[in-house]
N, C-alpha and C positions, 0 to 999 in steps of 0.2 A: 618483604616484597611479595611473596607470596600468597601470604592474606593477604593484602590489597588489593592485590590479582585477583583473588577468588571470592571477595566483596563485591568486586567490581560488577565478576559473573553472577552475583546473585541478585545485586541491584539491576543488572537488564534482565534476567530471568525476572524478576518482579513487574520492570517495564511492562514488558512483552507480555505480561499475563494479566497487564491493566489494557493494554491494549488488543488483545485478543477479543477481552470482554468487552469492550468501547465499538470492536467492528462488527460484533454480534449484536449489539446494540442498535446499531449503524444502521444493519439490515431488518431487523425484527419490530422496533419501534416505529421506523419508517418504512413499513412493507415496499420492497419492491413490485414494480410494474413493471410489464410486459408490455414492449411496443416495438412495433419493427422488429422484431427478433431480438433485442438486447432489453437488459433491466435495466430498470434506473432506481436507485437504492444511492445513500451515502456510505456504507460501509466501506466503500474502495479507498474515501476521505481520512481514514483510519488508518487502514493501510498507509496510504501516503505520510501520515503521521510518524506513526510509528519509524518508517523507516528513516524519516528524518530526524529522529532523536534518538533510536539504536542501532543508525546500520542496516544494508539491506538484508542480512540475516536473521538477525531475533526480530527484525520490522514484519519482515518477510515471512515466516515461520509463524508471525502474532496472526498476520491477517487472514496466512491461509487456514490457520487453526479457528481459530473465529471464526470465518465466512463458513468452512465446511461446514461444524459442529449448527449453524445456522441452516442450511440445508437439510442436515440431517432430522434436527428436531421440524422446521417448517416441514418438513415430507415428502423432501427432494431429494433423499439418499444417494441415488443414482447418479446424480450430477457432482455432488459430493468432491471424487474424484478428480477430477476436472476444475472445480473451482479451489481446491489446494494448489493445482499446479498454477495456476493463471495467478492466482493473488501471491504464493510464493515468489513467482516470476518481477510482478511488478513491485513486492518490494526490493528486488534484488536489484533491478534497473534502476530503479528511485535511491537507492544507497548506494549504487556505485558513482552513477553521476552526483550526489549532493558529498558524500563521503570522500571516494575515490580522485576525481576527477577536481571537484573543487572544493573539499576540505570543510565544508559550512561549519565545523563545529568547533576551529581557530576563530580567532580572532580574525575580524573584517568588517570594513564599513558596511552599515545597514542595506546601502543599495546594493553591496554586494549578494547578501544575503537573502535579499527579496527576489534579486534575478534567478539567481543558481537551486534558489527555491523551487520556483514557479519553473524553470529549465528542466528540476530531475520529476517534479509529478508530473507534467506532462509527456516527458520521456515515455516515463511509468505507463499511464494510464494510456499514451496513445499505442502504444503498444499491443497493451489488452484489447486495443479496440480491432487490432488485426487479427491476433493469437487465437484469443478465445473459437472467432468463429471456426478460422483455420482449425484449431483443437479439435473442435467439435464437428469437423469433417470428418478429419482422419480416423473420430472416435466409432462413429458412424458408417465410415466406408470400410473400415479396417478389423477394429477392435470389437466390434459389437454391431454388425450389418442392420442398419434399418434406412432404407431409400428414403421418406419422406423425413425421417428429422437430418438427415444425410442433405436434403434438399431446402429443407429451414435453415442449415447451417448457412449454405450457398448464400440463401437471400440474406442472411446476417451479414457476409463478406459482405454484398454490393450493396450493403447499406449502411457502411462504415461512415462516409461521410453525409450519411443524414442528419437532419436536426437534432432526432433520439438521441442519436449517438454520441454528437459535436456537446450537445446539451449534459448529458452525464458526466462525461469526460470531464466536462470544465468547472462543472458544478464542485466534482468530488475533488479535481486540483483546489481549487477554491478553499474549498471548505479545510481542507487539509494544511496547505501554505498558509492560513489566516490562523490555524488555532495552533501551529508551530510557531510562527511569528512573534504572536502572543504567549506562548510558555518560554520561549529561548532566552528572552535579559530574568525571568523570574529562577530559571534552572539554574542560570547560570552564575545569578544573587547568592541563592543557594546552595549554588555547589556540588549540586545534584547532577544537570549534564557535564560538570567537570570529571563528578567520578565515573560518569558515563562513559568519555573521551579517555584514553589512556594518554593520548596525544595531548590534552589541555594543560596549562603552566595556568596556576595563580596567580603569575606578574601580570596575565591577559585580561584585559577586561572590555566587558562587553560592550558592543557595536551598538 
């Protein structure tokens, strides 16, 4: 039982270090832009990923690792910080509602699965769309005083529901609920998100 156990933790430790690489991918290949004060980048797509196939933890832990070490090399060090907490954040949203809440990784009819999908990354990501600026307030009023990006933060809050915004957000749900979709009956062929799931029985077969 106990190697099984610790199989199990090396096979999402492996997850989670494909997908860490997949949201630096995310961000790097597809350079993000600056608009309105928010990026638009897929690497959040990633994140969303991931949490829906290990959990808002190793999901969670993959993207803010990614997205940082992304920062870090593009030569945003400084932000760095900050986008660990925000991408940790939303994979933990996105795994508790797809994990927690409604189970996606049992057995369930396919429209189940499409809904509770599409329900935890937008949880996820609409979240980030408050957070982040909010973060980046407090980082700015607080932690590290500078009035004018203190004052880009602001304009990032009141521009949550702009097009920028609405547009990233749903892009990166999108992209993320479409390429889980699509690995969930092959993992599960497989036997791979079974030994993902501690919770998953053999007798279950996929939606």
């Amino acid at each position: 039982m106990k190697k099984t156990e610790k199989n199990q933790r090396l096979l999402k430790l492996a997850y989670a270090g494909l997908m860490a690489a997949l949201c630096y991918v995310g961000y790097t290949v597809f350079p993000a832009i600056d608009a309105a004060g928010t990026k638009i980048h897929v690497g959040n797509a990633f994140v969303v990923l991931g949490a829906l196939l290990l959990g808002g933890v190793y999901g969670g832990f993959a993207g803010a690792i990614g997205l940082s070490i992304a920062d870090i090399l593009g030569g945003f060090a400084a932000t760095a910080p900050r986008t660990f907490i925000c991408k940790l954040l939303i994979g933990l949203i996105v795994g508790l509602v797809a994990h927690k809440v409604a189970s996606i990784s049992h057995n369930h009819d396919k429209a189940y699965i499409v809904r509770w999908s599409i329900i935890a990354a937008v949880a996820g990501l609409a979240f980030n769309c408050v957070f982040e600026p909010v973060l980046k307030y407090i980082w700015y009023t607080i932690l590290i005083p500078n009035a004018d990006k203190a004052q880009s933060a602001i304009g990032s809050l009141l521009a949550v529901t702009s097009t920028v915004t609405v547009i990233n957000a749903v892009t990166n749900s999108i992209i993320g609920v479409i390429i889980y979709l699509a690995l969930r009956p092959v993992l599960f062929k497989a036997g791979l998100l079974g030994a993902v799931d501690g919770n998953y029985s053999e007798s279950k077969t996929v939606a």
